[in-house]
BAFI-3210 file (N, C-alpha, C; in Angstrom, 3 decimals, decimal comma, padded with zeros to 6 digits):
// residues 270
n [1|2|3|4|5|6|7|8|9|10|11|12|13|14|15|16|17|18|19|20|21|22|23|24|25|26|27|28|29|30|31|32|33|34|35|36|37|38|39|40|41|42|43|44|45|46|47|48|49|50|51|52|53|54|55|56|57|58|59|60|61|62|63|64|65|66|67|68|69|70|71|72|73|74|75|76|77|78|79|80|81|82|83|84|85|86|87|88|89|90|91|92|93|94|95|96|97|98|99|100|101|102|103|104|105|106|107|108|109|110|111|112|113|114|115|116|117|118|119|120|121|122|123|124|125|126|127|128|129|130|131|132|133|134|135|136|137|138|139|140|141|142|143|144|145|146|147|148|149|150|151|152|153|154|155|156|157|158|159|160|161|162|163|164|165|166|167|168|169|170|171|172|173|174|175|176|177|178|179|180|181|182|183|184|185|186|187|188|189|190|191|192|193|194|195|196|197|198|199|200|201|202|203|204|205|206|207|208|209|210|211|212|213|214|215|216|217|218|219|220|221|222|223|224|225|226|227|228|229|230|231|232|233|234|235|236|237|238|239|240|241|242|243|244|245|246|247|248|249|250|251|252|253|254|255|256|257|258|259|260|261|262|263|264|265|266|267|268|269|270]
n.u [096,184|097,095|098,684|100,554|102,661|103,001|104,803|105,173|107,686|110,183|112,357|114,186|116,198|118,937|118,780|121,236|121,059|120,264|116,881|116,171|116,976|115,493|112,468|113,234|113,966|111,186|109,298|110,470|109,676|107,199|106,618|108,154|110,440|113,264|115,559|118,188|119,282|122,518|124,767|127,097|128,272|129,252|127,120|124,589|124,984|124,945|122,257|121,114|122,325|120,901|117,863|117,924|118,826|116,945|114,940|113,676|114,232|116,398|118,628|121,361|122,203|125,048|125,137|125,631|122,815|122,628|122,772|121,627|121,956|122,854|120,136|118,445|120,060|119,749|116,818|116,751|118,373|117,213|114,750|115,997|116,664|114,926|112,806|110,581|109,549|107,581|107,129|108,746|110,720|112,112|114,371|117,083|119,332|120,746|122,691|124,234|124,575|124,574|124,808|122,199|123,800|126,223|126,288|127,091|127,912|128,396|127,999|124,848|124,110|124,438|122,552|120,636|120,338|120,594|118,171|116,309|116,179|116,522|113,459|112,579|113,307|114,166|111,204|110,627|112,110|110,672|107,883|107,224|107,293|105,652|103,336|103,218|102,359|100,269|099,636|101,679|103,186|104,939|107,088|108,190|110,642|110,548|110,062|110,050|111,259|111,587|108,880|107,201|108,498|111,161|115,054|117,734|120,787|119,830|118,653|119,494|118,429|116,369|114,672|114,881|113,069|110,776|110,216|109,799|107,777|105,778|106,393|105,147|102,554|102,102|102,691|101,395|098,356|098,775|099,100|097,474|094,908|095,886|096,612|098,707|099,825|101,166|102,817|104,195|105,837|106,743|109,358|109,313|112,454|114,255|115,325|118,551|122,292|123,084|121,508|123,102|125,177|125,144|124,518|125,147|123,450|122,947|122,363|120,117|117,989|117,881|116,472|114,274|112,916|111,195|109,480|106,151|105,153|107,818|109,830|112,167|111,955|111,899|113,636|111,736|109,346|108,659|108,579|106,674|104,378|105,360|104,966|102,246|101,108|102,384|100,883|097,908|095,465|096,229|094,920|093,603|094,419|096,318|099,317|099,774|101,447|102,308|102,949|105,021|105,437|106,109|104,110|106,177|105,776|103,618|103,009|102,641|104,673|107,242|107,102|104,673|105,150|106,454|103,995|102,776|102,914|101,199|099,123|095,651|092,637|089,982|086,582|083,415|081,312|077,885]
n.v [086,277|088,539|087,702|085,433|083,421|080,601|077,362|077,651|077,607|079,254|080,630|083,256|084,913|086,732|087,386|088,570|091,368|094,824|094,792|091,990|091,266|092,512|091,415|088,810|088,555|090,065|087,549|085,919|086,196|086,090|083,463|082,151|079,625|080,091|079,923|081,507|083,052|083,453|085,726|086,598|085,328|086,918|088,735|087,014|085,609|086,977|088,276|085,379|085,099|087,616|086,400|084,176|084,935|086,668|084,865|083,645|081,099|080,092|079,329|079,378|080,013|080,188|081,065|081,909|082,613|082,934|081,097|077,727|075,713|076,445|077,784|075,356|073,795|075,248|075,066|072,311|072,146|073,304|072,045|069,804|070,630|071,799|070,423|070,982|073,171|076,212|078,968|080,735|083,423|086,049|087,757|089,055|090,541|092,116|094,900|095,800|097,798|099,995|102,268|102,117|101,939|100,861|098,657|095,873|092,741|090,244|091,611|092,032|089,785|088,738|090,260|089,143|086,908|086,895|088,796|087,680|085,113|083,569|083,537|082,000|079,436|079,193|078,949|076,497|074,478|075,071|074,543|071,294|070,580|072,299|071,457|069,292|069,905|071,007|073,730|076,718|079,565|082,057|084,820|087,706|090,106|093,179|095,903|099,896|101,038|100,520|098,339|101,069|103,330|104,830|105,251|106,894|104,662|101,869|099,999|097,373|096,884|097,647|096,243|093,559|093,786|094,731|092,227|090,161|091,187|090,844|087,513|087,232|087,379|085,857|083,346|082,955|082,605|079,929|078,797|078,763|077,056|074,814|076,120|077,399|081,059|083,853|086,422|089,917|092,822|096,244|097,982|101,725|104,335|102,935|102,842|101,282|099,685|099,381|102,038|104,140|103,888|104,896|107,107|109,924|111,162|114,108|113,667|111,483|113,351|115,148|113,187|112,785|114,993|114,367|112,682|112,216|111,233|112,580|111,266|108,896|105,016|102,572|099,305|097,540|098,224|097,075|094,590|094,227|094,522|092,295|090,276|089,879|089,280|086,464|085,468|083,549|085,578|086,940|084,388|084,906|086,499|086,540|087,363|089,591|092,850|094,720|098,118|100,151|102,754|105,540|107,144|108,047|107,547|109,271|111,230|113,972|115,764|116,566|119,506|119,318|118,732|120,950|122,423|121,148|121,625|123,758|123,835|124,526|123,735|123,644|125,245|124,976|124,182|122,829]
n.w [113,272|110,957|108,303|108,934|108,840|109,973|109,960|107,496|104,599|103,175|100,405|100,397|097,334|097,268|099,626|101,414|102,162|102,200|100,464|100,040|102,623|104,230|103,791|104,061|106,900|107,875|107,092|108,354|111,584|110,854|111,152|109,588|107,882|107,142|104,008|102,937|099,839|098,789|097,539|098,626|100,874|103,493|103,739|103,921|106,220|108,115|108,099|108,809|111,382|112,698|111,867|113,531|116,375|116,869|117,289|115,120|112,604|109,960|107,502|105,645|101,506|099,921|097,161|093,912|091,896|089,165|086,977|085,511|087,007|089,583|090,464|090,547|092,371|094,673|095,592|096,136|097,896|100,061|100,076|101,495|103,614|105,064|104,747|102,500|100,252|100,675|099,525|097,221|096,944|094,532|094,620|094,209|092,323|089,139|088,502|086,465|083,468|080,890|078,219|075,290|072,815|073,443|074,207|076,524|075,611|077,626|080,090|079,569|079,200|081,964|083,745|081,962|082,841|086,056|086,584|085,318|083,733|085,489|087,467|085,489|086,009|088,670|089,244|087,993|089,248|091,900|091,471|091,068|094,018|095,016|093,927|095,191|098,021|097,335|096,611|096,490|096,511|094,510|094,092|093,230|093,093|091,532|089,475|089,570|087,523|084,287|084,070|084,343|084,753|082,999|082,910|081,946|080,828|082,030|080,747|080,381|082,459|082,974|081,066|081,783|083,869|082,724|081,772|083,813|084,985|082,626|082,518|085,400|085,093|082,679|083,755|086,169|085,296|084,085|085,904|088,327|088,789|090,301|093,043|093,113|093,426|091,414|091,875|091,999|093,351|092,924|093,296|094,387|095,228|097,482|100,455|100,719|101,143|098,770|097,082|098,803|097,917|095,318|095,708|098,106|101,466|100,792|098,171|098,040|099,567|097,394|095,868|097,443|097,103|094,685|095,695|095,962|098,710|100,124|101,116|101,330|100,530|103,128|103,076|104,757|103,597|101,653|102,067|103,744|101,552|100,304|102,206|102,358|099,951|100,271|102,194|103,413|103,265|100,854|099,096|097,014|094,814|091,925|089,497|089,578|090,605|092,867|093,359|095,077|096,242|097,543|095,901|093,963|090,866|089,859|089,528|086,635|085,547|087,065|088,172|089,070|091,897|092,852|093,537|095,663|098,486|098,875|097,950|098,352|099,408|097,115|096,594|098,156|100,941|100,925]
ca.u [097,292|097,586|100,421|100,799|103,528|103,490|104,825|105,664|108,755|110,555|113,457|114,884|116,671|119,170|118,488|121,349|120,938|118,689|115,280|115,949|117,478|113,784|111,732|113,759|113,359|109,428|108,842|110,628|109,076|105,722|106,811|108,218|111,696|113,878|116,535|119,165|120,245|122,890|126,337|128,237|128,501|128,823|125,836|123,709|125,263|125,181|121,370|120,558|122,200|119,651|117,031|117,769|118,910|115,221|113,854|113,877|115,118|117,323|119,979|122,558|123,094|126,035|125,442|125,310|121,676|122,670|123,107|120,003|122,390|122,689|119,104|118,000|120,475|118,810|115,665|117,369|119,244|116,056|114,143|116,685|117,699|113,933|111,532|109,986|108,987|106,113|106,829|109,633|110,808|113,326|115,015|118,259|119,431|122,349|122,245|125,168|124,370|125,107|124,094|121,940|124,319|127,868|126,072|128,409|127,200|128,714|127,150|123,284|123,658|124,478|121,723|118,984|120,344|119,925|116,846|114,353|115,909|116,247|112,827|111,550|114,723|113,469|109,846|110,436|112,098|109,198|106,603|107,158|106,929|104,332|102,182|103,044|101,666|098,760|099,938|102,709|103,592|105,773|107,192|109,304|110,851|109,970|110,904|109,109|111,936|110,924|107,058|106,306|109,308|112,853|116,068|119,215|121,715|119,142|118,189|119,529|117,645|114,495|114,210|114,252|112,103|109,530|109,984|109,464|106,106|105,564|106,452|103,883|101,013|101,525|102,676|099,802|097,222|098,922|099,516|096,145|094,026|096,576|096,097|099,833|099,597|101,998|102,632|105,344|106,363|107,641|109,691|110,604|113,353|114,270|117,170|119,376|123,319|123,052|121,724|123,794|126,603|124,694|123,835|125,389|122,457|122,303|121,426|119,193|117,535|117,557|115,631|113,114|112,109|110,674|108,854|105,223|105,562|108,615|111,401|112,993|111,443|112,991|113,118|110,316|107,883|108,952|108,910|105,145|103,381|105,387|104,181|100,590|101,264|102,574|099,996|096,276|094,798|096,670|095,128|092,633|095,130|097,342|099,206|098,882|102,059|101,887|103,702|105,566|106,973|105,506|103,742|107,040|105,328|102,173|103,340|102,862|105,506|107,802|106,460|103,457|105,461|106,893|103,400|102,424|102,778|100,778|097,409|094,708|090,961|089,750|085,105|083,195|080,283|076,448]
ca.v [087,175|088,721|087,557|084,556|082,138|079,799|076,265|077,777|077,347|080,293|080,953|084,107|085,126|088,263|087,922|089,178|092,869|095,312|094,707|090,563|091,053|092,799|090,302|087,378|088,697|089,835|086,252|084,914|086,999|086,068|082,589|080,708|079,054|080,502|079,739|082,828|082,510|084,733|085,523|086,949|084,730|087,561|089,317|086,217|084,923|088,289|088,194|084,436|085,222|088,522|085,583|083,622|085,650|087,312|083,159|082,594|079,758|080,132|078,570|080,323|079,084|081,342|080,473|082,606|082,840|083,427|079,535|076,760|074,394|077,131|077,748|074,121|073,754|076,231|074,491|070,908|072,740|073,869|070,866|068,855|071,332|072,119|069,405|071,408|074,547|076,642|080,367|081,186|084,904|085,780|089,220|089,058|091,245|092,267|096,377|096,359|098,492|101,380|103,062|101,180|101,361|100,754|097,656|094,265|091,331|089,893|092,806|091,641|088,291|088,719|090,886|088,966|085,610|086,893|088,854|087,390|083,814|083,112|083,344|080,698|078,273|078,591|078,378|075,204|073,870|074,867|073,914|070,083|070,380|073,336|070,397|067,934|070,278|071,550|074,696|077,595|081,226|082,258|086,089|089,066|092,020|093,457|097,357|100,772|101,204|099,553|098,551|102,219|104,582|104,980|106,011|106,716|103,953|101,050|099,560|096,051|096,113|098,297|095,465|092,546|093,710|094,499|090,748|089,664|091,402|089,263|086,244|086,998|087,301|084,142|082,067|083,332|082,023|078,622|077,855|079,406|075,708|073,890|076,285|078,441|082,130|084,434|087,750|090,612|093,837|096,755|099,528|102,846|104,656|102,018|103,026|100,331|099,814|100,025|103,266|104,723|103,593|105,368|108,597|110,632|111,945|114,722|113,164|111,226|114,476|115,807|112,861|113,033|116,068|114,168|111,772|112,899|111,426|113,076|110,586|107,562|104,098|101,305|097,140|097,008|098,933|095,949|093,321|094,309|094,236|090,652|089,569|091,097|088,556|084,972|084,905|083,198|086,673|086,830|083,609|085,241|087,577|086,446|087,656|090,959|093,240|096,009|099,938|100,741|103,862|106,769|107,771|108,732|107,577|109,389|113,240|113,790|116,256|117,293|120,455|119,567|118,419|122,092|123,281|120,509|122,487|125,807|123,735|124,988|123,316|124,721|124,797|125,242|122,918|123,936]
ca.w [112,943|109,544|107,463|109,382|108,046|110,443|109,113|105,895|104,230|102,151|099,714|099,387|096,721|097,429|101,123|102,843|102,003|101,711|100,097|100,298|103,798|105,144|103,213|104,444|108,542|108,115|106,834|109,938|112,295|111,075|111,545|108,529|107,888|105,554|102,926|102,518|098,716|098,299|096,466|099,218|102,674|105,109|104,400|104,070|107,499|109,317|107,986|109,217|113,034|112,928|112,328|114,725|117,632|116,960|117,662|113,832|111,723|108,914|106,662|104,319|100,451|099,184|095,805|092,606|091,285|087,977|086,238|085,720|088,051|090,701|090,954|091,263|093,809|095,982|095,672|096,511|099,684|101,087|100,658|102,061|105,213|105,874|104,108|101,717|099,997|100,050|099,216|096,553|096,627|093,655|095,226|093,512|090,755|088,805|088,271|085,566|082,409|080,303|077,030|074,490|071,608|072,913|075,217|076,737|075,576|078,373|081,040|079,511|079,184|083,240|084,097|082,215|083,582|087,493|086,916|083,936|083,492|087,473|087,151|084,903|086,495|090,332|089,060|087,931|090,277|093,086|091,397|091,656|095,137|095,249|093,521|096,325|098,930|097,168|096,688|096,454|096,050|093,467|094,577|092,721|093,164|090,379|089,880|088,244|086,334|083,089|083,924|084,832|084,056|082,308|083,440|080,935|081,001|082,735|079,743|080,503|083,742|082,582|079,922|082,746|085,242|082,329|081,233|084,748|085,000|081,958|082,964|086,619|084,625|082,171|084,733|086,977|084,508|083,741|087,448|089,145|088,739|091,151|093,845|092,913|092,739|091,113|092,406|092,302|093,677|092,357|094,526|093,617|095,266|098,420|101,119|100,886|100,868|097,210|096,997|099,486|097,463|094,347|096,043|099,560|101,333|100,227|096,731|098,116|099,978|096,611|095,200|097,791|096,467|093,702|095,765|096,619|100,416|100,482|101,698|100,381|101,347|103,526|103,082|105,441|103,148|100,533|102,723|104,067|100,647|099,827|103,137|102,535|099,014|100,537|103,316|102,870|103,018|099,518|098,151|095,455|094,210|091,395|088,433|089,860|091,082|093,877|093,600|096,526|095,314|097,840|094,761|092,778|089,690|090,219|088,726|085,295|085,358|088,291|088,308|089,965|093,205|093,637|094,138|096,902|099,820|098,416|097,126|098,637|098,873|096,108|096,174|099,643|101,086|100,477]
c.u [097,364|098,991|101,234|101,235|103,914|103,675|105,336|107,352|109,504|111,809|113,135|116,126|117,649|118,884|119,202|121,270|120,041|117,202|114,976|116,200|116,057|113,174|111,876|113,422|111,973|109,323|109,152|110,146|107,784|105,863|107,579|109,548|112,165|114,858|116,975|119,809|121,182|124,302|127,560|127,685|128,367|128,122|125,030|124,234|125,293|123,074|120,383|120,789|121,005|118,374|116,868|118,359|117,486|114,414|113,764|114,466|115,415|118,158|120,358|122,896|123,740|126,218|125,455|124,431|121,665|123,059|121,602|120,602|122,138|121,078|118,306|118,490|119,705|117,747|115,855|117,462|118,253|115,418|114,920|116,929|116,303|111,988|110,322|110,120|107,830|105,911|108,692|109,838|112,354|113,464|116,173|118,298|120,939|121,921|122,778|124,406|125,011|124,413|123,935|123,070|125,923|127,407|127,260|127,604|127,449|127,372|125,564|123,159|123,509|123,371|120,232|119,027|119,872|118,703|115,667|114,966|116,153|114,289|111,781|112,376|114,500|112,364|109,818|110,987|111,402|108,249|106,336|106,577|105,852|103,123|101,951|102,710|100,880|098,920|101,253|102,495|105,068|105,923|108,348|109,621|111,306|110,904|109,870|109,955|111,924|109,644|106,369|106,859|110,318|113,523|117,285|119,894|121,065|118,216|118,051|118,381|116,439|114,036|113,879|113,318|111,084|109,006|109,351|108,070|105,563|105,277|105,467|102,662|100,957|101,945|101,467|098,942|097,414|099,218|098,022|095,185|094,751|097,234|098,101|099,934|101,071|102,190|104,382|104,867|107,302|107,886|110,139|111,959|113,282|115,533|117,908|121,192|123,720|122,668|122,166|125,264|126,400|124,789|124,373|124,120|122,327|121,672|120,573|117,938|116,734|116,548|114,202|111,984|110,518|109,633|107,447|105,356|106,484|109,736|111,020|112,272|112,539|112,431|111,871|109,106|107,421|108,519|107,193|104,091|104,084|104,821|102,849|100,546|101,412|101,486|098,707|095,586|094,816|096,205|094,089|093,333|096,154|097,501|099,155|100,706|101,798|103,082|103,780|106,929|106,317|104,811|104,853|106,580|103,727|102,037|103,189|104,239|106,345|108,032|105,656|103,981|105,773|105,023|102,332|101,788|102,252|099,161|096,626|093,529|090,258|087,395|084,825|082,273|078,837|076,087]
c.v [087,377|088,384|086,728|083,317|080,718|078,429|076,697|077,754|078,311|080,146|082,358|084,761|086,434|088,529|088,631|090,243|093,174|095,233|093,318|090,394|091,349|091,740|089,197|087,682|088,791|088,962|085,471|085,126|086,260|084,460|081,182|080,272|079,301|080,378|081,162|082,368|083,608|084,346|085,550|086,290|085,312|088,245|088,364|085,731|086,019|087,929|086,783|084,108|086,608|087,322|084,805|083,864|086,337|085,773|082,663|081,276|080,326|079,600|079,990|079,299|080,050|080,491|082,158|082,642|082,783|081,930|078,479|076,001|075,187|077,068|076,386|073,552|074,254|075,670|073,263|071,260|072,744|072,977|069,523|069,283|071,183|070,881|069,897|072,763|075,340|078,388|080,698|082,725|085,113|087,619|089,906|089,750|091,643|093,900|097,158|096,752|099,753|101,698|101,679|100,642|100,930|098,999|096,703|093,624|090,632|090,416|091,682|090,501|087,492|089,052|089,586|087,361|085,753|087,395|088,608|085,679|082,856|082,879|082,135|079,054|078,057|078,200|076,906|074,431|073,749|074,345|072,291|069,482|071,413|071,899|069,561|068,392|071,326|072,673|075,726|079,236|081,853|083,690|086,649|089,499|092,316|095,453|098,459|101,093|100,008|098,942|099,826|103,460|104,182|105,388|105,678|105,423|102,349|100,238|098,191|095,887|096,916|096,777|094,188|092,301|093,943|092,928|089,942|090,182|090,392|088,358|086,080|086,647|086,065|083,018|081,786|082,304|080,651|077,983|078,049|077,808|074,856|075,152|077,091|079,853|082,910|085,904|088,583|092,254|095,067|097,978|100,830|103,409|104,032|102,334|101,858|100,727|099,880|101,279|104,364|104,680|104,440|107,033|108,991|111,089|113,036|114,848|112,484|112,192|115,347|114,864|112,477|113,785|115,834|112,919|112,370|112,411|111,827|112,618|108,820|105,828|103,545|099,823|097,008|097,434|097,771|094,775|093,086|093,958|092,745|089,947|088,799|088,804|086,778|084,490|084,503|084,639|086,973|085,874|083,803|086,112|086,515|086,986|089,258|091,508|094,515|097,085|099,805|101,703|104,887|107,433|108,463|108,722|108,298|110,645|112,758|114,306|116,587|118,501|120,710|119,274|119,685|122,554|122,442|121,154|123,634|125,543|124,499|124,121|124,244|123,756|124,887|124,145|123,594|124,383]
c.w [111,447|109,167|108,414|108,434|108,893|109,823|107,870|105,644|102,779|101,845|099,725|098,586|096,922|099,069|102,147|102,728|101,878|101,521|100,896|101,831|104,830|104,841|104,591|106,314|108,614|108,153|108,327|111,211|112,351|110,623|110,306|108,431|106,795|105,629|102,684|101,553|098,592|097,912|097,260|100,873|103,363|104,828|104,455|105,505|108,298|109,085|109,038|111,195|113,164|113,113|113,501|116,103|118,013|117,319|116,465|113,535|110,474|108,249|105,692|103,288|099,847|098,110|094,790|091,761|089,832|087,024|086,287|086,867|089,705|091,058|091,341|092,641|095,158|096,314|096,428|097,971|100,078|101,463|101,746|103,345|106,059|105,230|103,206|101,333|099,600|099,335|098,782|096,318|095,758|093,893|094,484|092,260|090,752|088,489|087,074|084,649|081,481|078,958|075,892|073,944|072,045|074,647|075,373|076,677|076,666|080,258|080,298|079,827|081,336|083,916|083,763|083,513|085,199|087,344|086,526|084,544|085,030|087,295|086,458|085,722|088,111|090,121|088,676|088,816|091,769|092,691|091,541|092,987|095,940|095,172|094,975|097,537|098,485|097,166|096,735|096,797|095,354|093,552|093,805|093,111|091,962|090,458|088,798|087,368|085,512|083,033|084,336|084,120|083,659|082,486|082,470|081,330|082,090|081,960|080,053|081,505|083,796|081,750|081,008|083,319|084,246|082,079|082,529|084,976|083,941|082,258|084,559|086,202|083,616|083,171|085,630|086,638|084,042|085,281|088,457|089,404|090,179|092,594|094,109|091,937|092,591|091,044|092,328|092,919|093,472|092,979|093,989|094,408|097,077|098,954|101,833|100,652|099,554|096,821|097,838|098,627|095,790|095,009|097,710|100,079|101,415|098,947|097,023|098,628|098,530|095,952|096,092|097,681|095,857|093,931|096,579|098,342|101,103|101,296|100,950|101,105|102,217|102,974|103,626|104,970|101,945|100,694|103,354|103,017|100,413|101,020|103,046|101,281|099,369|101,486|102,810|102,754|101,300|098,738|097,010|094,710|093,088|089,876|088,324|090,835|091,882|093,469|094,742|096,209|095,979|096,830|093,534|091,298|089,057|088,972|087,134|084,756|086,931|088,682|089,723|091,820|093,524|094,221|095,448|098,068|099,774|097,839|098,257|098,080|097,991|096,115|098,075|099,598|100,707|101,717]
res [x|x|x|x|x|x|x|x|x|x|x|x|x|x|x|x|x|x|x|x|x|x|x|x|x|x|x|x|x|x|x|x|x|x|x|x|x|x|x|x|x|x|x|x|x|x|x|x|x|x|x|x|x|x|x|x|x|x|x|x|x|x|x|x|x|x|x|x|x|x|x|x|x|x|x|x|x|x|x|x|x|x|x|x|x|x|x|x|x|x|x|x|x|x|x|x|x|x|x|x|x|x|x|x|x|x|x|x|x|x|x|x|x|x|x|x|x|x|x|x|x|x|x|x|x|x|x|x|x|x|x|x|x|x|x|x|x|x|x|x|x|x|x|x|x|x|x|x|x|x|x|x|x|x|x|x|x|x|x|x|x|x|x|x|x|x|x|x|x|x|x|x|x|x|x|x|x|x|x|x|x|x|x|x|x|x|x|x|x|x|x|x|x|x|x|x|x|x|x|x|x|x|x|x|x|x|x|x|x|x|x|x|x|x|x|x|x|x|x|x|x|x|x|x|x|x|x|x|x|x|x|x|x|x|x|x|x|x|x|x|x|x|x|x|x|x|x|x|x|x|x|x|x|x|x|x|x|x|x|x|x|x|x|x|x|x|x|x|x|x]
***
């Protein structure tokens, strides 16, 4: 079976919604036992009966991601509920922002804490026990805003998610010897309860426009490439993040999408 987790043992981060909420079911599906870290109780516990009414296993830690104590916790909980950990996914993000110059110190210092310094603060706490079973996987969600493209007022969290590509590729290369690879994922426009709460659809309609496959992803398009990532099929890969953006980042200009539907094969055969 591809993307066979059986035995394995996952955190994720951000699980009961959206992106973390697909993730966190694929994984259980394809057989592994997962840790729901999340902020708010009833979506991580609406999430962990979906698991296990589907035959899964699950736990709920309604914590707050965003502290060094919190994130060790999470690590502790897991080992203690389920006897180890083998595949860390850090899902969780904060979205607050606004214009460079009139920034909140407060607002950044929030943002980087859930989505850069989560990061180095779960990594260390897996790797201890990555070591003691010969292995890990260390997982993102990563984003194209800020390693690909730019959007007004997304500064705080363009600036994270580039740091977190960062931090994949040197961790990658200092962890690769002891048999822990480091991988992320970066989505472009993903239909979750967050951007429903951003956009009616007909704004989202309108930003399909702009997506060469022409509609908006789901979790499960997210949740397939991190799969693709934690499973042995994945274990020569690290250091290395996947696009899962229907090609939104592809256009040079958004021009070229109006004339999509009007190309023509252009040259004949001999």
């Amino acid at each position: 079976m591809i993307g066979d987790l059986g035995d394995k043992i996952a955190i994720v981060t951000g699980g009961g919604q959206g992106i973390g909420a697909g993730i966190a079911e694929r994984f259980a599906r394809a057989g592994a036992k997962i840790m729901i870290a999340t902020r708010t109780a009833k979506h991580g516990a609406a999430c962990v009966a979906r698991i296990e009414q589907a035959g899964g296993t699950a736990k709920l830690c309604a914590i707050d991601i965003g502290t060094a104590e919190n994130a060790a916790l999470v690590v502790a909980e897991t080992i203690s509920a389920f006897g180890g950990v083998d595949i860390m996914v850090h899902n969780a993000a904060s979205f607050l922002g606004g214009p460079v110059e009139s920034y909140s110190e407060q607002d950044l210092e929030t943002v980087l804490s859930v989505n850069l310094k989560a990061c180095f603060r779960l990594s260390a706490a897996c790797i201890p026990e990555f070591r003691k079973r010969g292995g890990g996987r260390l997982l993102f969600t990563s984003s194209v805003t800020g390693p690909k493209v730019a959007m007004p007022g997304t500064a705080y969290y363009a600036a994270s998610k580039g740091g977190m590509n960062a931090f994949i590729r040197t961790a990658a290369i200092e962890l690769a010897r002891e048999n822990i690879t480091v991988n992320g994922v970066e989505p472009g426009f993903i239909r979750t309860a967050a951007m429903e709460i951003l956009a009616d659809e007909q704004g989202m309609a309108q930003m399909a426009k702009y997506i060469p496959m022409g509609y908006l992803g789901e979790p499960a398009d997210i949740a397939g490439a991190m799969l693709y990532l934690a499973s042995d099929e994945a274990r020569y890969v690290t250091g290395q993040t996947i696009c899962v953006d229907g090609g939104s980042t592809l256009p040079e200009s958004p021009v070229f999408l109006e004339e999509l539907d009007s190309i023509k094969a252009v040259g004949g055969s001999d």
